[in-house]
C-alpha positions as CSV (number, residue, x, y, z in Angstrom):
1,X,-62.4,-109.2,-33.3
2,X,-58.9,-107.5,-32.6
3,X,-57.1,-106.3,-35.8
4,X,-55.0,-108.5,-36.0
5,X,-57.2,-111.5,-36.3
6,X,-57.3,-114.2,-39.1
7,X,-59.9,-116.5,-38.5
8,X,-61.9,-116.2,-42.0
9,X,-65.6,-117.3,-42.1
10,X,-65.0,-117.5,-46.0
11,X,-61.6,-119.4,-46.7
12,X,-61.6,-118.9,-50.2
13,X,-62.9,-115.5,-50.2
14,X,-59.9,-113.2,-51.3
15,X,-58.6,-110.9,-48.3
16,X,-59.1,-107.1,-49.1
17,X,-56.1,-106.1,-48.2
18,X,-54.0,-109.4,-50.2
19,X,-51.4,-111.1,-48.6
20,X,-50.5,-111.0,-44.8
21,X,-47.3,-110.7,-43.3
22,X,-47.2,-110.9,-39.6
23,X,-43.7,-110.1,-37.5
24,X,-42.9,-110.6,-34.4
25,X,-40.6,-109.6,-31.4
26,X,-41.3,-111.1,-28.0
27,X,-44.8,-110.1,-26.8
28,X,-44.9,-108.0,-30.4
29,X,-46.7,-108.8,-33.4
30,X,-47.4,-106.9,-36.3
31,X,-49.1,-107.6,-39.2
32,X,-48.2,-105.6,-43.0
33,X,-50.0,-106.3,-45.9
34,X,-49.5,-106.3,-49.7
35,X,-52.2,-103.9,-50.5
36,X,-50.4,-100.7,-50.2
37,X,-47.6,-102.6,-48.4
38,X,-49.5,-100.7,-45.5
39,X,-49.4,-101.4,-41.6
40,X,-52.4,-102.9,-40.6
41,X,-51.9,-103.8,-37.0
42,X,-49.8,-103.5,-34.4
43,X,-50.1,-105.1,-31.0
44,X,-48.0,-105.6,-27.6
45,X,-49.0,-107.9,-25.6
46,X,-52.9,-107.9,-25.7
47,X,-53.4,-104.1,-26.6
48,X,-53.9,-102.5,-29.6
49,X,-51.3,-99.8,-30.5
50,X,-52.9,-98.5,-33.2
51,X,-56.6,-98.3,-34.5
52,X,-55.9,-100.9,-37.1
53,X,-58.7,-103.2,-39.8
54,X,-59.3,-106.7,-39.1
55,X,-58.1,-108.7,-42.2
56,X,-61.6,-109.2,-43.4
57,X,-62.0,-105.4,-44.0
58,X,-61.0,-103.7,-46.7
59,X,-58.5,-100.3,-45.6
60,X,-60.6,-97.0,-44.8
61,X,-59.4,-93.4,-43.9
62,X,-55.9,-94.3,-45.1
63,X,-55.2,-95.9,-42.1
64,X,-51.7,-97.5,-41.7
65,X,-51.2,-96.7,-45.0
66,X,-47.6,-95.3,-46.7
67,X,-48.3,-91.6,-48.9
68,X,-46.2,-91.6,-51.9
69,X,-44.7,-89.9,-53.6
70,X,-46.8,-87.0,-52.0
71,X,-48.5,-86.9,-48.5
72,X,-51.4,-84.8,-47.8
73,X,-53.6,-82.7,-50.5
74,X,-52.7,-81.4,-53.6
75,X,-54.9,-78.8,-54.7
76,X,-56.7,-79.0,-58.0
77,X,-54.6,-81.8,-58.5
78,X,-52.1,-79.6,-60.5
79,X,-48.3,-78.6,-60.3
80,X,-45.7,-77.5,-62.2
81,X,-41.9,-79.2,-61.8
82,X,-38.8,-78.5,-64.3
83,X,-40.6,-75.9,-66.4
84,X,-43.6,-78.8,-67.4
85,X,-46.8,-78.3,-66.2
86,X,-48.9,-81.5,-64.6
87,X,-52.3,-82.8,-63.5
88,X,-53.4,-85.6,-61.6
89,X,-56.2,-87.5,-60.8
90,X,-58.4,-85.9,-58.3
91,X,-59.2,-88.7,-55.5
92,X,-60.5,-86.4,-53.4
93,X,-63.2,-85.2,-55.9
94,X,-65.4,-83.4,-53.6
95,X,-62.9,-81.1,-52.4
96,X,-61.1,-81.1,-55.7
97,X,-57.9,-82.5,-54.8
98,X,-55.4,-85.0,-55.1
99,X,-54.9,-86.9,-52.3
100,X,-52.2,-89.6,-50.5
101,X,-50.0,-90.3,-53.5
102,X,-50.2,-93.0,-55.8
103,X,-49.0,-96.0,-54.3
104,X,-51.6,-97.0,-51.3
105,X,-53.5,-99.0,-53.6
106,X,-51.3,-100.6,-55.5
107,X,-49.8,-103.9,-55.0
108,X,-46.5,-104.5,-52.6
109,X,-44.4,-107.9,-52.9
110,X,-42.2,-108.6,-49.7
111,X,-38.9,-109.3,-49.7
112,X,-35.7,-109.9,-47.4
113,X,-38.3,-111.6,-45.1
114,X,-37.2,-112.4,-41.4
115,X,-39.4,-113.6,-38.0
116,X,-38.9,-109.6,-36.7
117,X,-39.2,-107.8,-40.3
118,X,-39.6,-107.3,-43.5
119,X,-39.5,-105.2,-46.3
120,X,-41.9,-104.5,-48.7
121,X,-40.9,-102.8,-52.3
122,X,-43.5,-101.6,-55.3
123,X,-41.9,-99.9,-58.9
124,X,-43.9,-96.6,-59.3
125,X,-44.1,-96.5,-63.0
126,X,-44.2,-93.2,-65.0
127,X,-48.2,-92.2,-65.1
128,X,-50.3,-89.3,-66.3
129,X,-49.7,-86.1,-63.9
130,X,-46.0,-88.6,-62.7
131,X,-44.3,-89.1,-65.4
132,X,-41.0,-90.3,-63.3
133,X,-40.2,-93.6,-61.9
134,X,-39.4,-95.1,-59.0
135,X,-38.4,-97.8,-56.6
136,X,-39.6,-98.0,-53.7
137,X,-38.8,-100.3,-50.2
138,X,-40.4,-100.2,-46.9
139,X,-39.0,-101.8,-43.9
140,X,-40.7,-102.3,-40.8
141,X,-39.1,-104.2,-37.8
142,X,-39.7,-105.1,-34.6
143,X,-37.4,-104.6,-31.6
144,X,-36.7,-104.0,-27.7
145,X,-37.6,-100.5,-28.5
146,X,-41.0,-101.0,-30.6
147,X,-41.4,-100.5,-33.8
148,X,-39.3,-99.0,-36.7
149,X,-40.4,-97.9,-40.4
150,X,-37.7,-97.3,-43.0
151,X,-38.9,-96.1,-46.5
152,X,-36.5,-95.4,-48.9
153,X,-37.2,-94.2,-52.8
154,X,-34.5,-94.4,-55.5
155,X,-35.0,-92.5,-58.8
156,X,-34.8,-95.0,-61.7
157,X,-35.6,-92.6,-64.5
158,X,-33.5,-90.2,-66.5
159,X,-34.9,-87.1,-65.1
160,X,-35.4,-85.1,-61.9
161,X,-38.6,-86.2,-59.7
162,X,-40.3,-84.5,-57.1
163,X,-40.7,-86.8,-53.9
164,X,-42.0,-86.5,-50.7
165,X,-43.6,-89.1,-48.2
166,X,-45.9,-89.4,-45.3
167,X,-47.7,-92.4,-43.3
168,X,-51.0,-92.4,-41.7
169,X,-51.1,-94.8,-38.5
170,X,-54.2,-94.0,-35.9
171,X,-52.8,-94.0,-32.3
172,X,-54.7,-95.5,-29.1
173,X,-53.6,-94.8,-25.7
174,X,-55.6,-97.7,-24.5
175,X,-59.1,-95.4,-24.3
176,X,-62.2,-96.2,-25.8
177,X,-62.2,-92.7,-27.9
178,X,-59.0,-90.3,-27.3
179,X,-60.9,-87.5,-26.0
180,X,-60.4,-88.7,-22.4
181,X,-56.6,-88.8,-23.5
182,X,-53.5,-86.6,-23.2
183,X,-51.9,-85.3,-26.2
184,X,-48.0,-83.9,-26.0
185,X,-47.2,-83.1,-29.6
186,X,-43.4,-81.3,-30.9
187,X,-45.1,-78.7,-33.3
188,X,-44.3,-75.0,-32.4
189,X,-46.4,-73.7,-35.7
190,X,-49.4,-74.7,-37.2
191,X,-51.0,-74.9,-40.9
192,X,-54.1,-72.9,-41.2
193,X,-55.9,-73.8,-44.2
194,X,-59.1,-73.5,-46.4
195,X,-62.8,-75.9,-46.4
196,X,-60.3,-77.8,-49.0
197,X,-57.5,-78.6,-46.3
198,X,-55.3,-76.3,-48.3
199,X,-52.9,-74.0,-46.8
200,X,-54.2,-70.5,-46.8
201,X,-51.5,-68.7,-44.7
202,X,-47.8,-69.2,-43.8
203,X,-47.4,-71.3,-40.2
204,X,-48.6,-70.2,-37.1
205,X,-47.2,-70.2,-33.4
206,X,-49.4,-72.4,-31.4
207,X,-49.0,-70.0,-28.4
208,X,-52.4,-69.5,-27.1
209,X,-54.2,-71.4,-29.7
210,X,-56.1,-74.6,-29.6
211,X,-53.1,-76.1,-31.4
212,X,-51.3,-76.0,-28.4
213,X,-50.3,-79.3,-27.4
214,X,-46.5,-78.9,-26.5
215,X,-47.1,-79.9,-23.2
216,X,-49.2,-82.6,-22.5
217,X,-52.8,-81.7,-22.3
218,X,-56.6,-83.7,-22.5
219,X,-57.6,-83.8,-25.8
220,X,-60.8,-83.4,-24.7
221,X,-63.8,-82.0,-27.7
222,X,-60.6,-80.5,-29.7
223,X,-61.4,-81.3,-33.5
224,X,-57.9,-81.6,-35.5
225,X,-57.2,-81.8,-38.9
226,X,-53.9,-80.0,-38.3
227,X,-50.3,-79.7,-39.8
228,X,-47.5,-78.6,-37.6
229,X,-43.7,-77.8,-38.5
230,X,-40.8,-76.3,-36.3
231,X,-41.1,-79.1,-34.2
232,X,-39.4,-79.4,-31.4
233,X,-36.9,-82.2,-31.2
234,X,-35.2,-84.0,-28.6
235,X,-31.6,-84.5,-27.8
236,X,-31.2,-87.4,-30.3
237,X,-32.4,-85.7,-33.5
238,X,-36.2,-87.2,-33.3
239,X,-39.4,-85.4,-32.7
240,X,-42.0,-86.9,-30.6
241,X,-45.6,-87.5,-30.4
242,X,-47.1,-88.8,-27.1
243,X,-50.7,-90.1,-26.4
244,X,-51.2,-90.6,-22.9
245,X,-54.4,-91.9,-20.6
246,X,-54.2,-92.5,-17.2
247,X,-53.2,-96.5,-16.0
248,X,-52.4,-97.3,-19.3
249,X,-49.4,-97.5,-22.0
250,X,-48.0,-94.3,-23.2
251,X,-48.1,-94.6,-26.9
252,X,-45.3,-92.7,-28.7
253,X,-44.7,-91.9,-32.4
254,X,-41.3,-90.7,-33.4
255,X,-40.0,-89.2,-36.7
256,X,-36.6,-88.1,-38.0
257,X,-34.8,-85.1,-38.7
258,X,-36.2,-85.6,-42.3
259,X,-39.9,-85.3,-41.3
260,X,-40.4,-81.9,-41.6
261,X,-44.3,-82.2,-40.6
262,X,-46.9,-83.6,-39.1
263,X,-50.3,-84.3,-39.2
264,X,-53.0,-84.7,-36.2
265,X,-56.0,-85.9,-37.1
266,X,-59.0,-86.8,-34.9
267,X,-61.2,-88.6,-37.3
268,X,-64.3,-86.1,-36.7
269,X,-64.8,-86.2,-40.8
270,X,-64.6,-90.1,-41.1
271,X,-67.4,-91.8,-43.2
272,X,-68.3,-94.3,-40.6
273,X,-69.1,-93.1,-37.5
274,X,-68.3,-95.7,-35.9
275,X,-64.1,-95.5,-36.4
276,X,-64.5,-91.5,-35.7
277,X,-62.2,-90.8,-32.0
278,X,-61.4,-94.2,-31.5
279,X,-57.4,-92.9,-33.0
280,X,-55.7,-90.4,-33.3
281,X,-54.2,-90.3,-37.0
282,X,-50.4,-88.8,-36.3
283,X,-49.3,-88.2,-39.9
284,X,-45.0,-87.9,-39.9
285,X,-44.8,-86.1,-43.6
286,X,-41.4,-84.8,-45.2
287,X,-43.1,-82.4,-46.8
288,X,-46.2,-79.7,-46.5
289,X,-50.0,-80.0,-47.6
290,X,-50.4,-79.0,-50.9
291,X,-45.8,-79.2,-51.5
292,X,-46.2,-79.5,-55.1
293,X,-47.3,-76.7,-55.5
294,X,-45.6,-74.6,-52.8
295,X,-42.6,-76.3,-53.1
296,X,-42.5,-76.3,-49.1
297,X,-40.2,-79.5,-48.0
298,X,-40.0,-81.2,-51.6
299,X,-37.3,-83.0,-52.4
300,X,-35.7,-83.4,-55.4
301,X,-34.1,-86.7,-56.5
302,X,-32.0,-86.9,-59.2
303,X,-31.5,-89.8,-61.6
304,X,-29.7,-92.8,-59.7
305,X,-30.3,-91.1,-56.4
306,X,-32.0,-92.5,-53.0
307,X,-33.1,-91.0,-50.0
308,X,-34.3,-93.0,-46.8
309,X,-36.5,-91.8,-44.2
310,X,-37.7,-93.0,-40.4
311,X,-40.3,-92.9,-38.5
312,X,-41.2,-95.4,-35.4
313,X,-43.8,-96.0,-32.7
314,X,-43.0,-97.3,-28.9
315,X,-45.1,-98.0,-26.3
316,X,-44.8,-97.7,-21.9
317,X,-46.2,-98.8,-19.4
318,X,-46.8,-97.2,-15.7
319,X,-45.8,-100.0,-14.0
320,X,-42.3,-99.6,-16.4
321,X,-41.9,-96.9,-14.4
């Protein structure tokens, strides 16, 4: 069954992921859920844009799923902001870190609901290890020119919070695993980090490395669990990552001036087998692995204030020319 199916063999059964919210545009449909208030299918037309979970499954390597108010790894869990010293829940206990934020499990409600969008919005309540709060809204609309993902966090509290965001969609080009795919990704430096997934290093260039995917190349055996930064951007402010196979759609993600990072992930370390290369996980994140501690792309909100990020995906065929 494709992704985005709904047939239920048990009606009463509760879905995994809660609600369902399906938007369309044309020969577009999408379908976001309240679990997360994640992404958990796109399609155009008969193909499957990303490496979704049917609605009868419950989410799984954090796939179409929003990262705040941290993307990535946190090591040890632990991080000190304002002269206060913190510690989070490790939910990556066998590598000892904090992982994906604190929101992709937590219930979304939707709101400002439309035939081509919607926006989704969870309160992020001050927590042990997060003591700040939040609001929080997620957009995602369809259009001509794909899809579009607006997340925007305002700081309801009285004090400074550290923020920072990142989404995990799992590209297909169309293949039945991406190795027989090409790859064109912006980064110019790479992340080298420990077993953890901790940065050990400052960036690398990608010159004559196997992180080299600047111009578009197979992807072939390459195993990535990879952050890049200093990407390159095009003439409109946006970085780009392209997946490409040959006689089918080019699938492209694009991210904003304030996506800093990104993340390329070839599902090698997945716990079923089965999903491992069938996407590539293309990660846009504002801010580093392991940022509250490093401080590297945080940002800073201040009581009363908001900050809005984008991020998108489009898709091309051959025959488009």
């Amino acid at each position: 069954m494709k992704p985005g199916g709904v047939t239920n063999p048990h009606p009463h059964a509760a879905r995994p992921s809660g609600e369902q919210i399906e938007i369309r545009h044309a020969d577009q449909r999408a379908w976001v859920v309240e679990v997360g208030g994640s992404l958990r299918a796109y399609q155009v037309g008969d193909h499957d844009v990303l490496d979704g979970y049917s609605v009868h499954e419950r989410c799984t390597g954090a796939r179409g799923q929003s990262l705040i108010p941290w993307p990535n790894r946190l090591g040890d869990g632990r991080y000190r902001f304002a002269g206060h010293d913190h510690q989070l829940p490790l939910t990556e206990p066998d590598k000892h870190n904090a992982i994906h934020g604190l929101t992709r499990w937590a219930n979304w409600a939707p709101r400002d609901r439309k035939d081509d969008r919607v926006t989704m919005r969870h309160r992020l309540h001050p927590q042990p290890g997060y003591p700040f709060a939040l609001d929080l809204e997620i957009t995602y609309s369809l259009a001509e020119d794909g899809l579009s993902v607006h997340t925007t966090a305002t700081n309801i509290g009285t004090t400074p919070a550290p923020y920072g965001t990142g989404a995990h969609p799992y590209l297909t080009a169309g293949t039945p695993t991406i190795d027989t795919a090409l790859l064109r990704a912006p980064g110019r430096t790479w992340l080298p980090t420990d077993h953890r997934g901790i940065p050990t290093t400052a960036a690398e260039p990608v010159s004559a490395t196997a992180y080299d995917f600047e111009a578009p190349r197979l992807i072939g055996a390459a195993r990535l669990d990879t952050g890049y930064t200093d990407l390159v951007r095009d003439g409109d402010g946006l970085a780009r990552v392209e997946l490409l196979a040959p006689d089918t759609r080019t699938t492209t993600l694009w991210l904003d001036q304030n996506y800093r990072y990104v993340m390329l992930f070839t599902g090698d370390s997945l716990a079923n087998p089965k999903r491992r290369r069938r996407g590539l996980g293309v990660e846009p994140m504002t801010c580093a692995p392991n940022a509250f501690q490093t401080g590297h792309g945080v940002r800073t909100l201040h009581p009363g204030e908001s900050y809005t990020t984008s991020w998108g995906i489009t898709t091309s065929n051959p025959a488009d020319g």
